[in-house]
Backbone bond lengths (Angstrom), bond angles and torsions (degrees), N, CA, C in turn:
res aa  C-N    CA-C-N  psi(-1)  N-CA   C-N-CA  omega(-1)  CA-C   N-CA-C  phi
1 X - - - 1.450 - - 1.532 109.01 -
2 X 1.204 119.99 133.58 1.854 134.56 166.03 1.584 115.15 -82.53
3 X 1.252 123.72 99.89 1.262 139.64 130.84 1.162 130.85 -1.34
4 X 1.181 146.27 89.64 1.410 125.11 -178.84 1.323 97.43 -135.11
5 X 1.497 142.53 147.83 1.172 147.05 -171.89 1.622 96.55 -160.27
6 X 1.555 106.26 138.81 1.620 104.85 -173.50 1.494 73.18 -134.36
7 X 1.372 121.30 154.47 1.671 124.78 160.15 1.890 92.57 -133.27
8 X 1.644 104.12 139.09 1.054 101.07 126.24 1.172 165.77 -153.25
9 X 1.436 155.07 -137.88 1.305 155.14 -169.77 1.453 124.47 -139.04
10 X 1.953 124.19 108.13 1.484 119.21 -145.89 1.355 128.66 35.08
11 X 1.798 115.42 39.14 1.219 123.22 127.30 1.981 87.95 111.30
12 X 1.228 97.96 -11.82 1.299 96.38 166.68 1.715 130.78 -105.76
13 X 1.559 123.74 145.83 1.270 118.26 -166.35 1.565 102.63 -73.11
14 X 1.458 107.94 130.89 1.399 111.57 167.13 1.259 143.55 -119.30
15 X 1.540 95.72 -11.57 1.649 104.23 -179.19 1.631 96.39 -148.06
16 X 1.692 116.79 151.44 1.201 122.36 162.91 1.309 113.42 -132.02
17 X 1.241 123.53 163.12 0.972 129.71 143.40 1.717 120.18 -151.70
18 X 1.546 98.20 -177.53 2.188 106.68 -142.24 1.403 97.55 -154.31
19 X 1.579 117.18 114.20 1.247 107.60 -172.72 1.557 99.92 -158.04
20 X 1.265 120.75 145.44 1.612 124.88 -174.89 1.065 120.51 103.56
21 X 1.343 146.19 169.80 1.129 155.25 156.28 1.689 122.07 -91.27
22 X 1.481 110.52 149.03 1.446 106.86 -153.37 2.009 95.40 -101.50
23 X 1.078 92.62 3.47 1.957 93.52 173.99 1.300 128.70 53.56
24 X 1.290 112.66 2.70 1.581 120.21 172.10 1.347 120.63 -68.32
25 X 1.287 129.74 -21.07 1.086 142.28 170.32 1.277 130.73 -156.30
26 X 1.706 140.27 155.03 1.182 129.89 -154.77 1.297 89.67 -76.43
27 X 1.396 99.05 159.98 1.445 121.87 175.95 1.559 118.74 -63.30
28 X 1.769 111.03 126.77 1.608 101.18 -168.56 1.449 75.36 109.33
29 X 0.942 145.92 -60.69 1.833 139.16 -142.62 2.051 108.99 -127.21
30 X 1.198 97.76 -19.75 1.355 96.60 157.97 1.899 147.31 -64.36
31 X 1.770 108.07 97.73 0.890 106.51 -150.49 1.407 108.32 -74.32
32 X 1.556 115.59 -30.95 1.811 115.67 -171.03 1.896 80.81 -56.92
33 X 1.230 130.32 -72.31 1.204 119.86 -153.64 1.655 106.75 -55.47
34 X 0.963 129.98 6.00 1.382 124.41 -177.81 1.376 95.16 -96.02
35 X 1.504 116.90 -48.89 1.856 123.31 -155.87 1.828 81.58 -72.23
36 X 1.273 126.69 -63.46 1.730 126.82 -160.72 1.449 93.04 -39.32
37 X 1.038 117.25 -56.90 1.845 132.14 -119.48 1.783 78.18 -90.25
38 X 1.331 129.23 -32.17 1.847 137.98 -177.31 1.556 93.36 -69.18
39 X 1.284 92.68 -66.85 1.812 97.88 -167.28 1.520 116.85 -58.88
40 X 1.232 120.66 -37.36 1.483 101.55 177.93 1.912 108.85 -95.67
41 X 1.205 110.12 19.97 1.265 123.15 165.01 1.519 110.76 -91.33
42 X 1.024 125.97 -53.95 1.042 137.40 -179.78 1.867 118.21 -91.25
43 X 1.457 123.65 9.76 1.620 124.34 122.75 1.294 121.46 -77.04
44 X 1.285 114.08 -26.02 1.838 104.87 -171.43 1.388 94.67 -98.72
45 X 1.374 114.12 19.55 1.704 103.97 160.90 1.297 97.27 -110.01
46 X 1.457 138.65 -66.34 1.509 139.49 145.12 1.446 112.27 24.22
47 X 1.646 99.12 -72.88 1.172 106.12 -168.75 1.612 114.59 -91.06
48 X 1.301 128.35 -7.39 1.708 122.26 173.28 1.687 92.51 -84.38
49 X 1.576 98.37 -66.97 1.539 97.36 -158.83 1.526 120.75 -75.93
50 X 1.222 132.87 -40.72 1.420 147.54 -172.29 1.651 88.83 -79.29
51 X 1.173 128.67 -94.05 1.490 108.70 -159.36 1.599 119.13 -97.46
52 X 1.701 94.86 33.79 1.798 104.24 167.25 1.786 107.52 39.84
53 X 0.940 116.37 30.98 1.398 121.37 153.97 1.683 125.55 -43.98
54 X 1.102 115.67 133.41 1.661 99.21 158.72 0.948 111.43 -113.30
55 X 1.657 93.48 146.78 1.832 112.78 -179.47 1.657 117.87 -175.33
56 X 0.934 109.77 134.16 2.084 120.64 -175.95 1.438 100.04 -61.75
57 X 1.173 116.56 110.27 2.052 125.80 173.47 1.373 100.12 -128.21
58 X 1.505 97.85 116.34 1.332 121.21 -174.17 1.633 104.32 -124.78
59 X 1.451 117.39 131.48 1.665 128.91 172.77 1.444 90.90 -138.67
60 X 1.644 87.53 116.15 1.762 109.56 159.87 1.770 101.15 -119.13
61 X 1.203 96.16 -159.51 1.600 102.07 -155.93 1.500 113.15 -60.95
62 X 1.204 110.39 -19.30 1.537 103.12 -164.13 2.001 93.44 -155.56
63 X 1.547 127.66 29.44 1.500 127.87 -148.56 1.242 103.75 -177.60
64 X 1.725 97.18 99.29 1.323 123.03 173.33 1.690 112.78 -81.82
65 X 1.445 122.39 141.28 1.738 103.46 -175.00 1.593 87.91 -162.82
66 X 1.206 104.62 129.75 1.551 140.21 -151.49 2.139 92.13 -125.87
67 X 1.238 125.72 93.77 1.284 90.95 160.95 1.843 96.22 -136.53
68 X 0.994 112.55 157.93 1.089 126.18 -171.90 1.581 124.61 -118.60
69 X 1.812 112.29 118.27 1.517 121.24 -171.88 1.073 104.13 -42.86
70 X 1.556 121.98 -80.72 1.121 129.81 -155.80 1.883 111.73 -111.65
71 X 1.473 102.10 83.33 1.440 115.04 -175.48 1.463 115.62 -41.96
72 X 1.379 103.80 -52.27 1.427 121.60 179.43 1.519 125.07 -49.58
73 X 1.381 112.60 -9.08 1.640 113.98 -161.21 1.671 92.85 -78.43
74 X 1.252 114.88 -9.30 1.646 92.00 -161.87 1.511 130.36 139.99
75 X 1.721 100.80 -116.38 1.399 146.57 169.89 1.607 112.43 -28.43
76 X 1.539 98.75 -65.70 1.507 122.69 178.41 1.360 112.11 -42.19
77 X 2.018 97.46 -57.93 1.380 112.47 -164.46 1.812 119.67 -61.93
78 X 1.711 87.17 -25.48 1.687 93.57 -168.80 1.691 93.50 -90.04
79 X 1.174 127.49 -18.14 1.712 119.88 164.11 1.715 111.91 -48.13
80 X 1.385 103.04 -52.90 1.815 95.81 -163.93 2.188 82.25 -82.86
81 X 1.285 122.66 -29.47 1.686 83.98 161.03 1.251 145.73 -44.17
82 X 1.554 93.22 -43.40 1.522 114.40 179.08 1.536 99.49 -58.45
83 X 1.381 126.35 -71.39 1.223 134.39 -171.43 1.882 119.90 -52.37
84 X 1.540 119.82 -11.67 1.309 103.23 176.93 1.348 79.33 -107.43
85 X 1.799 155.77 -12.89 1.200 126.35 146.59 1.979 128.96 -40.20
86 X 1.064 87.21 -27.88 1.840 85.34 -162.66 1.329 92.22 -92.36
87 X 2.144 136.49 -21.68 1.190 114.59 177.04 1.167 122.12 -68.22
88 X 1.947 104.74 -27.24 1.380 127.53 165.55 1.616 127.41 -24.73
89 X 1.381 94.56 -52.31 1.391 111.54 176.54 1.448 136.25 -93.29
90 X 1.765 104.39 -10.79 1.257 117.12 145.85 1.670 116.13 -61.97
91 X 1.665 111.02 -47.69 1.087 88.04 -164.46 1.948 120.95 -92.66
92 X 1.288 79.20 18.41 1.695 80.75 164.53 1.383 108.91 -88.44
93 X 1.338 120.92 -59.26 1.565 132.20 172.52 1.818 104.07 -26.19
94 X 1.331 99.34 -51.44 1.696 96.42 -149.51 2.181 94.03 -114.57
95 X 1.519 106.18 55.22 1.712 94.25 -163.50 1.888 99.04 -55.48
96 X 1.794 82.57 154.40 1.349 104.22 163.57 1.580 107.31 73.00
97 X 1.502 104.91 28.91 1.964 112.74 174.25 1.557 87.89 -134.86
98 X 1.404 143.29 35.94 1.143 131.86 163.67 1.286 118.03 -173.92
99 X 1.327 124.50 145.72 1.378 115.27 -179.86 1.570 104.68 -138.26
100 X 1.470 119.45 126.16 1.115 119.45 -159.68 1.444 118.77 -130.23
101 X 1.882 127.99 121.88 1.386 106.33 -158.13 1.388 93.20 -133.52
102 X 1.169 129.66 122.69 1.850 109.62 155.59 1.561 105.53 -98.31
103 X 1.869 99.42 163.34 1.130 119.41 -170.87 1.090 115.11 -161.04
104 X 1.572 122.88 152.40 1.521 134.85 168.83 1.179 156.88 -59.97
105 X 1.447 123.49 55.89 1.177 124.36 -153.07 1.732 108.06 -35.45
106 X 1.860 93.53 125.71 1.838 104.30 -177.96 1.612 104.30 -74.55
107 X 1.712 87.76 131.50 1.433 99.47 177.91 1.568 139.15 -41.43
108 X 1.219 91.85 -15.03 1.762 119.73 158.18 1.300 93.31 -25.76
109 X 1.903 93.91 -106.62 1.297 124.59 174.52 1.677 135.53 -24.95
110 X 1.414 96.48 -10.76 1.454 122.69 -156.20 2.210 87.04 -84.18
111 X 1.800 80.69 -72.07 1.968 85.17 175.97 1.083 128.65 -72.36
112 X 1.648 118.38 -0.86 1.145 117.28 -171.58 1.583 116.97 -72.36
């Protein structure tokens, strides 16, 4: 199963992250993990190179992580919209290869 968690902050998306495998097929031959693993490759390029955004993009072994300086600008924010729309629609196509949650970063965390 694929992980996906978007949170965000004053109503805009600011951080993601993407982690797991979507099990539809052996590894090497798995296509949901091919389409995820494109698409959130190709927002955190969107968003560094195409609209020079800043933001911390980190890929470790199995942990995609999307977070973004300045949430508020916009552009960025409506990319990871776009992007938990299109996992949306993977994971109807392909049920039970994704699990997908957004959430609110607590105001804690917010002033901290």
């Amino acid at each position: 199963m694929i992980y996906a968690v978007f949170e965000s902050e004053n109503g805009s998306l600011c951080r993601c992250s993407v982690k797991g495998h979507a099990g539809f097929a052996d590894a090497g031959q798995d296509i949901v993990c091919a389409a995820v693993s494109s698409a959130v490759q190709l927002t955190a390029n969107l968003i560094t190179e195409s609209f020079q955004e800043q933001a911390d993009i980190s890929a470790d072994d199995n942990l995609i992580r999307i977070i973004l300086k300045q949430p508020d600008s916009g552009s960025a924010s409506l990319l990871l919209e776009g992007l938990f729309t299109h996992l949306q629609y993977i994971s109807e196509d392909y049920p039970k290869t994704i699990t997908l949650k957004k959430s609110q970063i607590p105001e804690v965390e917010n002033n901290a």
